[in-house]
C-alpha positions in Angstrom: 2.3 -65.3 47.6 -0.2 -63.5 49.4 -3.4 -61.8 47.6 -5.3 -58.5 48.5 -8.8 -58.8 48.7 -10.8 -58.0 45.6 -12.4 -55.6 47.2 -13.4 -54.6 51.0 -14.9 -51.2 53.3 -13.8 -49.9 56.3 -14.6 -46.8 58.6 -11.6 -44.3 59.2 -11.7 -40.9 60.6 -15.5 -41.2 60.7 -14.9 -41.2 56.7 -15.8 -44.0 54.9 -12.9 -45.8 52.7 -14.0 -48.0 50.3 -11.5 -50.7 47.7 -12.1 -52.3 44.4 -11.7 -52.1 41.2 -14.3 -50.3 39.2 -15.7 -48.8 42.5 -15.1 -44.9 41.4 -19.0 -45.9 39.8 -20.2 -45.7 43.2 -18.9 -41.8 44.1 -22.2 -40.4 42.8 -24.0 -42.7 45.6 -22.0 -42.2 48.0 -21.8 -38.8 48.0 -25.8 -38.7 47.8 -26.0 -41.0 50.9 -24.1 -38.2 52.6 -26.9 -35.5 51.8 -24.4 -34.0 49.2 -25.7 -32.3 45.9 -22.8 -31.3 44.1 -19.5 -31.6 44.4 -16.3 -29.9 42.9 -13.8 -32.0 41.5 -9.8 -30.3 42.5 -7.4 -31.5 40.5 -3.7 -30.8 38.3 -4.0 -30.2 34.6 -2.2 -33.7 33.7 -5.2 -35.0 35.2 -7.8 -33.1 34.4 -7.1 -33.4 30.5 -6.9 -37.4 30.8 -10.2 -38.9 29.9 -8.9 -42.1 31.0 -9.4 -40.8 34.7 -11.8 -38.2 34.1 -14.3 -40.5 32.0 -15.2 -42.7 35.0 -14.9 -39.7 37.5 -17.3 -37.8 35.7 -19.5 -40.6 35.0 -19.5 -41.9 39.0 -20.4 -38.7 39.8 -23.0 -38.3 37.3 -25.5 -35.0 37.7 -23.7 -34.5 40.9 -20.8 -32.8 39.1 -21.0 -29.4 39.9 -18.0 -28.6 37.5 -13.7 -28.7 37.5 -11.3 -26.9 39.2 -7.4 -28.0 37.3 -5.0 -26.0 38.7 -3.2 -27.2 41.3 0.5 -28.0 41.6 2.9 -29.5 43.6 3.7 -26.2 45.1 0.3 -26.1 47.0 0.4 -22.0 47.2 -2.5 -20.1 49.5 -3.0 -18.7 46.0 -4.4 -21.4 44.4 -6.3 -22.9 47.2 -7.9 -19.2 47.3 -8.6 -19.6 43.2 -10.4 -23.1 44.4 -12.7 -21.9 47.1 -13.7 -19.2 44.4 -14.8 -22.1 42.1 -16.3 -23.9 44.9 -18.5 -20.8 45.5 -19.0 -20.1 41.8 -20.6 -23.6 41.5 -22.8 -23.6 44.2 -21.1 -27.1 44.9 -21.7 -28.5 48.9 -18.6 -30.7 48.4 -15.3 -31.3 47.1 -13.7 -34.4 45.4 -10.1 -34.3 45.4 -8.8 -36.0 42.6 -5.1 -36.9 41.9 -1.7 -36.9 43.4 -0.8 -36.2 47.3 -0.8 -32.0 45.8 -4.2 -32.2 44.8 -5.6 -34.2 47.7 -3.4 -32.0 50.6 -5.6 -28.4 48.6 -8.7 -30.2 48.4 -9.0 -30.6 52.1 -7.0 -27.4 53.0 -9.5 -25.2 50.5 -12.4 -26.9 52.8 -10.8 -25.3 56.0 -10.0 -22.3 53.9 -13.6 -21.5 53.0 -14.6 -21.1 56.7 -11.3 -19.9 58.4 -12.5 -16.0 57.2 -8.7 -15.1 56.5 -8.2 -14.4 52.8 -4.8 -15.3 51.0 -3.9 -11.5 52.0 -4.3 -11.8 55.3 -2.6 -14.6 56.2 0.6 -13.1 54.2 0.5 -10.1 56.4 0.3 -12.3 58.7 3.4 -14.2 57.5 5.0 -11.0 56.9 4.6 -9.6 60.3 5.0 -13.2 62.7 6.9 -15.4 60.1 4.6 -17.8 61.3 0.7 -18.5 61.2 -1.7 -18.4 63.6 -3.3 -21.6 64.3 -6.4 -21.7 62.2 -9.6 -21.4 63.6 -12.3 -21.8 61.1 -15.5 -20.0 61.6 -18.2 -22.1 59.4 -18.6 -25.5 59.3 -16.0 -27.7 56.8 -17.1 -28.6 53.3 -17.0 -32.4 53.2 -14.1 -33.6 51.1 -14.3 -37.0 49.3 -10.4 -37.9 47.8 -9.9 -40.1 44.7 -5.8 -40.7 44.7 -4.6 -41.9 41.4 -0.7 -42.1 43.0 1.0 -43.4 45.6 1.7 -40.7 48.2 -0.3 -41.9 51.2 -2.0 -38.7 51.4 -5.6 -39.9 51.1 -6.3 -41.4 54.1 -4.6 -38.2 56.2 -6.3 -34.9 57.4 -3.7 -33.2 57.4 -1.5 -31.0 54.7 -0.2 -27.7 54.4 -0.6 -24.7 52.1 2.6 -22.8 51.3 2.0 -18.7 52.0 5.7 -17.7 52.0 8.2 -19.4 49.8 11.3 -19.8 51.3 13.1 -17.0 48.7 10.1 -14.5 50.0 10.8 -15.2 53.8 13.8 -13.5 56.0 14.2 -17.0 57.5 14.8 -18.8 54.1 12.5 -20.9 55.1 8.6 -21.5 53.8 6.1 -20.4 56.0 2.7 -22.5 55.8 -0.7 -22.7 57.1 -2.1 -26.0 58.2 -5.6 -27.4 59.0 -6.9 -30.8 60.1 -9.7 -31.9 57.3 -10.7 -35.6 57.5 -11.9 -36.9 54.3 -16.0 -38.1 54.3 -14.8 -40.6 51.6 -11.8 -42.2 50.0 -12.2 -44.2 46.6 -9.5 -46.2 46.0 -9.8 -47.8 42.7 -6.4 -49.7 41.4 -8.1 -48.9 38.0 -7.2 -45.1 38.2 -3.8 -45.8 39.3 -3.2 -47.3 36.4 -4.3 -44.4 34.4 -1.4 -42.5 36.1 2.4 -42.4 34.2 4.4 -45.0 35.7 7.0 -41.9 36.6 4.4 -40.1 38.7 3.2 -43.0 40.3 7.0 -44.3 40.8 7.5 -40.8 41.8 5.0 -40.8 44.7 5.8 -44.3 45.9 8.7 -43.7 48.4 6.6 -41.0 50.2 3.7 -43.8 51.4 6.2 -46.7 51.7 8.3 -44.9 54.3 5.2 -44.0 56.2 5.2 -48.1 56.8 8.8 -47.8 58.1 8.3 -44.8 60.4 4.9 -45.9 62.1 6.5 -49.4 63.7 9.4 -47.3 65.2 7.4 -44.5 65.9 6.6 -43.0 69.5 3.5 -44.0 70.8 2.5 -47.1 68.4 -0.1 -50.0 69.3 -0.2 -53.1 68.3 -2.7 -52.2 66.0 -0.3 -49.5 64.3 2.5 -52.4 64.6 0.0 -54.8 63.0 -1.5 -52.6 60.0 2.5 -51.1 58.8 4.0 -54.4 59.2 1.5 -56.1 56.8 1.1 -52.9 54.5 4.7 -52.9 54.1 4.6 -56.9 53.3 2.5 -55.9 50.4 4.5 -52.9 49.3 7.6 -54.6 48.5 5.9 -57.7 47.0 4.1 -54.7 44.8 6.5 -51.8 43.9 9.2 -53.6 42.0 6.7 -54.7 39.6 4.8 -52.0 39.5 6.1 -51.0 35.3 4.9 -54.4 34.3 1.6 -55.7 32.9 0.4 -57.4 36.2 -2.8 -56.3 37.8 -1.8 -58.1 41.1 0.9 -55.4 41.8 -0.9 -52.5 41.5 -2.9 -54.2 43.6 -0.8 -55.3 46.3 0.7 -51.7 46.3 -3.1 -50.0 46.8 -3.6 -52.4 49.5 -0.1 -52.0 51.1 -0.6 -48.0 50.8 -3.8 -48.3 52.8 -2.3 -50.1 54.9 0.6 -48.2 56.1 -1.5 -45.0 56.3 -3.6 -46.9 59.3 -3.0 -44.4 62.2 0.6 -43.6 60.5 3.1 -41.7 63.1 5.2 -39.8 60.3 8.6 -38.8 61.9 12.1 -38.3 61.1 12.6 -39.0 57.5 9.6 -37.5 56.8 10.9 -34.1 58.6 14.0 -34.4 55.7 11.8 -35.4 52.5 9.4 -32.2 53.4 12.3 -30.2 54.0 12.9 -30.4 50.6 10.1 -30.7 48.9 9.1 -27.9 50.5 11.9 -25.7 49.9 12.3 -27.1 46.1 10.1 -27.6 43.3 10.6 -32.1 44.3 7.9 -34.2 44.2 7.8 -35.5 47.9 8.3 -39.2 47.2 11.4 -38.4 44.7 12.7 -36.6 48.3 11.6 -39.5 50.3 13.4 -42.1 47.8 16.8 -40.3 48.2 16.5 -39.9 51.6 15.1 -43.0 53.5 18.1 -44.9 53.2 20.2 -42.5 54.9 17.3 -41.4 57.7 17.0 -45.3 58.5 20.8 -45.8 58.7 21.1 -42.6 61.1 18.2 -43.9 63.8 19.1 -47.5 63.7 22.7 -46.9 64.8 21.6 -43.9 67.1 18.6 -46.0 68.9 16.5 -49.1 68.8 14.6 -48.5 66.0 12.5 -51.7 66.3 15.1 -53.9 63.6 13.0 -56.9 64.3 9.4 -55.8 63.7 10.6 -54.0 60.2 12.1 -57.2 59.7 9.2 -58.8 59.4 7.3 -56.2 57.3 10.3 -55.8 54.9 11.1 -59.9 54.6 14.2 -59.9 56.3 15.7 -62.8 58.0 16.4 -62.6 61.5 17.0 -65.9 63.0 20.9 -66.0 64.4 21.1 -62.7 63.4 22.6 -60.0 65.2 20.8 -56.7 65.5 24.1 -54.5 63.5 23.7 -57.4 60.9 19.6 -56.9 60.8 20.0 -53.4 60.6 22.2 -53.3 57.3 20.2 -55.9 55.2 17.2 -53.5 56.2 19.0 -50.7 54.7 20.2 -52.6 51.7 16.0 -53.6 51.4 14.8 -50.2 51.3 17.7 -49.1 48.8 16.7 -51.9 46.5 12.9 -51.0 46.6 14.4 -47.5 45.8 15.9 -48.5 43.5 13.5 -51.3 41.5 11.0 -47.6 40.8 13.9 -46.1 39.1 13.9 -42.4 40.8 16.8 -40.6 42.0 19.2 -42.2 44.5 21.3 -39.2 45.2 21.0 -35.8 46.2 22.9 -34.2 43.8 20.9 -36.3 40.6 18.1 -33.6 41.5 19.2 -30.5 39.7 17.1 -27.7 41.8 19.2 -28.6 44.9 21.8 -26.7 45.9 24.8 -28.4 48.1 25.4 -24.9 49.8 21.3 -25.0 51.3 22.1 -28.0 53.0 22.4 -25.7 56.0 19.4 -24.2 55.6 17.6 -27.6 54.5 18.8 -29.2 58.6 18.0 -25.9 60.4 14.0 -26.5 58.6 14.7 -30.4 59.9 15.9 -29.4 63.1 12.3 -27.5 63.8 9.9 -29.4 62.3 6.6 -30.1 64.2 6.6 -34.4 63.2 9.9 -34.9 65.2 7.7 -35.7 68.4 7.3 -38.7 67.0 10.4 -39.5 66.7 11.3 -42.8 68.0 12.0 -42.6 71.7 15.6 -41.1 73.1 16.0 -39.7 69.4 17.5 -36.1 68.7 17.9 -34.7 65.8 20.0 -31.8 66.2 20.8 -29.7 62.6 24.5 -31.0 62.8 23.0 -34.2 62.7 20.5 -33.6 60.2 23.6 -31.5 57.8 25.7 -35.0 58.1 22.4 -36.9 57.0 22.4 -34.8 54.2 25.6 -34.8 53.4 25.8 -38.3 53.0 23.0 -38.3 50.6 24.4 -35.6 48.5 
């Protein structure tokens, strides 16, 4: 079996992303190599009352802690990104460490852009109110640097992306959410397999699905590389060595899972099922990777028989045999792979094991598919038209 490297470095984004056990001791450093004085640390409640995260968080950062901000949630409102920028000022801080789960992470750089955009949470719901949409953001000031520190498996540490909900979907005459989005790339990412392990094997079970399938979409994406082709392939090799023992006592598959996560997020093209596992998160208080999980089977079954969706690379990421093998018979040991990884985390399997979700907003659920901004990614000579996205659904129900 393959190993991980105990540790490594590499440059992404301009950001620096460093691996290793026991390396959140170096944030402190870090951040004072970067000119920074004081930083902010944004995280959830769960995580900001575990010492077992916390401890070594507090003591990497050392007198650079400038103080706390625990209140973010999965529902990533304007709201509480607001509250955080109010903290951030409060402080005096010159940076901000995002610290946590893909919610925490996603405000921590969207605060950032907040801080200098000069549009208050107000303004841009008037602005939601009047458009039910956003103006693209323009910030005024420079960015506050953002360090993340991910304790689960999302895949949202390496991105500079995110969202921040100003209209929930009950709120808008569309029923659907409307958000406002900026492009943030993290100065830093500390990725310690130490502080994964301080997570709840549910949350970090939870969050799985959402990086895994960024694997899966970036080799049948639109407008890979090699490179891309290279990093998902191999990151995805590791995942599924990694995720089914991910609730036992090994090291070496938190590991392998870190490593694989990393991996995958390399240049990731996000497309189609992530269009359906936002959908609902976004509409529905879902962790993202719970949507993912329920999901991915189905989106992978719809764009293998609809195009080529690359059967043979994935193959090789997700240990299937191809040899002799024809490309309908490839396809359904693929699915059958990414239903058992599903499946070895223990999170839902079926839309209707979710209680929030409602079988009559399916409707709504493929019109918010239909329209979302990822789709030009999709892989090439693939529509996805809200009939098909309503059957999709249906047959996850």
């Amino acid at each position: 079996m393959f190993q991980p490297a105990d540790d490594f470095e590499l440059e992404y984004l301009g950001g620096d992303v460093i691996y290793g056990r026991g390396r959140i001791a170096e944030l402190g450093d870090r951040l004072a190599d970067a000119g920074i004085d004081r930083a902010l640390v944004v995280c959830g409640s769960n995580v900001g009352a575990n010492d077992a995260v916390m401890g070594p968080v507090r003591e990497g950062l050392g007198d650079r802690l400038a103080g706390v901000f625990d209140e973010t949630s999965p529902a990533k409102s304007i709201e509480t990104a607001e509250a955080a920028v109010e903290a951030l000022r409060t402080a005096n801080a010159d940076a901000i460490v995002g610290l946590g789960g893909g919610s925490s992470l996603n405000v921590a750089r969207q605060m950032s852009a907040l801080a200098a955009d000069g549009r208050s949470a107000a303004d841009l719901l008037a602005e939601a109110e009047a458009d039910r949409s956003i103006a693209t953001p323009d910030p005024d000031g420079p960015l506050t640097p953002v360090a993340v520190v991910p304790t689960t498996l999302t895949g949202a540490d390496l991105s500079a992306g995110g969202s921040l909900v100003v209209m929930s979907y009950e709120e808008s005459p569309t029923n659907q959410p409307v958000v406002a989005s900026w492009l943030v790339p993290p100065t830093l990412v500390v990725e310690d397999p130490n502080l994964y392990e301080t997570t709840p094997y549910g949350a970090l079970a939870g969050s799985a699905m959402n990086g895994f399938n960024k694997g899966l979409e970036t080799v049948y994406a639109a407008g890979g590389s090699p490179v891309t082709d290279a990093t998902a392939t191999h990151g995805l090799r590791h995942l599924v060595a990694g995720l089914p023992d991910l609730d036992s006592d090994h090291p070496a598959a938190v590991n392998r899972a870190v490593v694989g996560m990393i991996l995958v997020q390399y240049e990731s093209r996000i497309n189609v099922i992530h269009a359906f596992g936002q959908a609902l998160s976004r509409r529905y208080p879902v962790q993202q990777g719970v949507a993912h999980a329920v999901m991915a089977p189905h989106v992978l079954r719809f764009v293998l028989d609809t195009v080529d969706g690359r059967q043979r690379l994935l193959a090789e990421g997700l240990n299937v045999e191809t040899a002799g093998r024809s490309d309908e018979a490839i396809a359904d040991e693929l699915v059958a792979t990414v239903e058992s990884v599903r499946d070895s985390l223990g999170v839902p399997a079926r839309l209707r094991d979710i209680d929030v979700i409602s079988r009559d907003d399916l409707t709504f659920i493929a019109e918010y598919v239909d329209g979302h901004g990822v789709l030009p990614a999709a892989p090439p000579g693939l529509t996805v038209t809200v009939d098909d996205a309503e059957a999709v659904l249906e047959r996850a129900w």
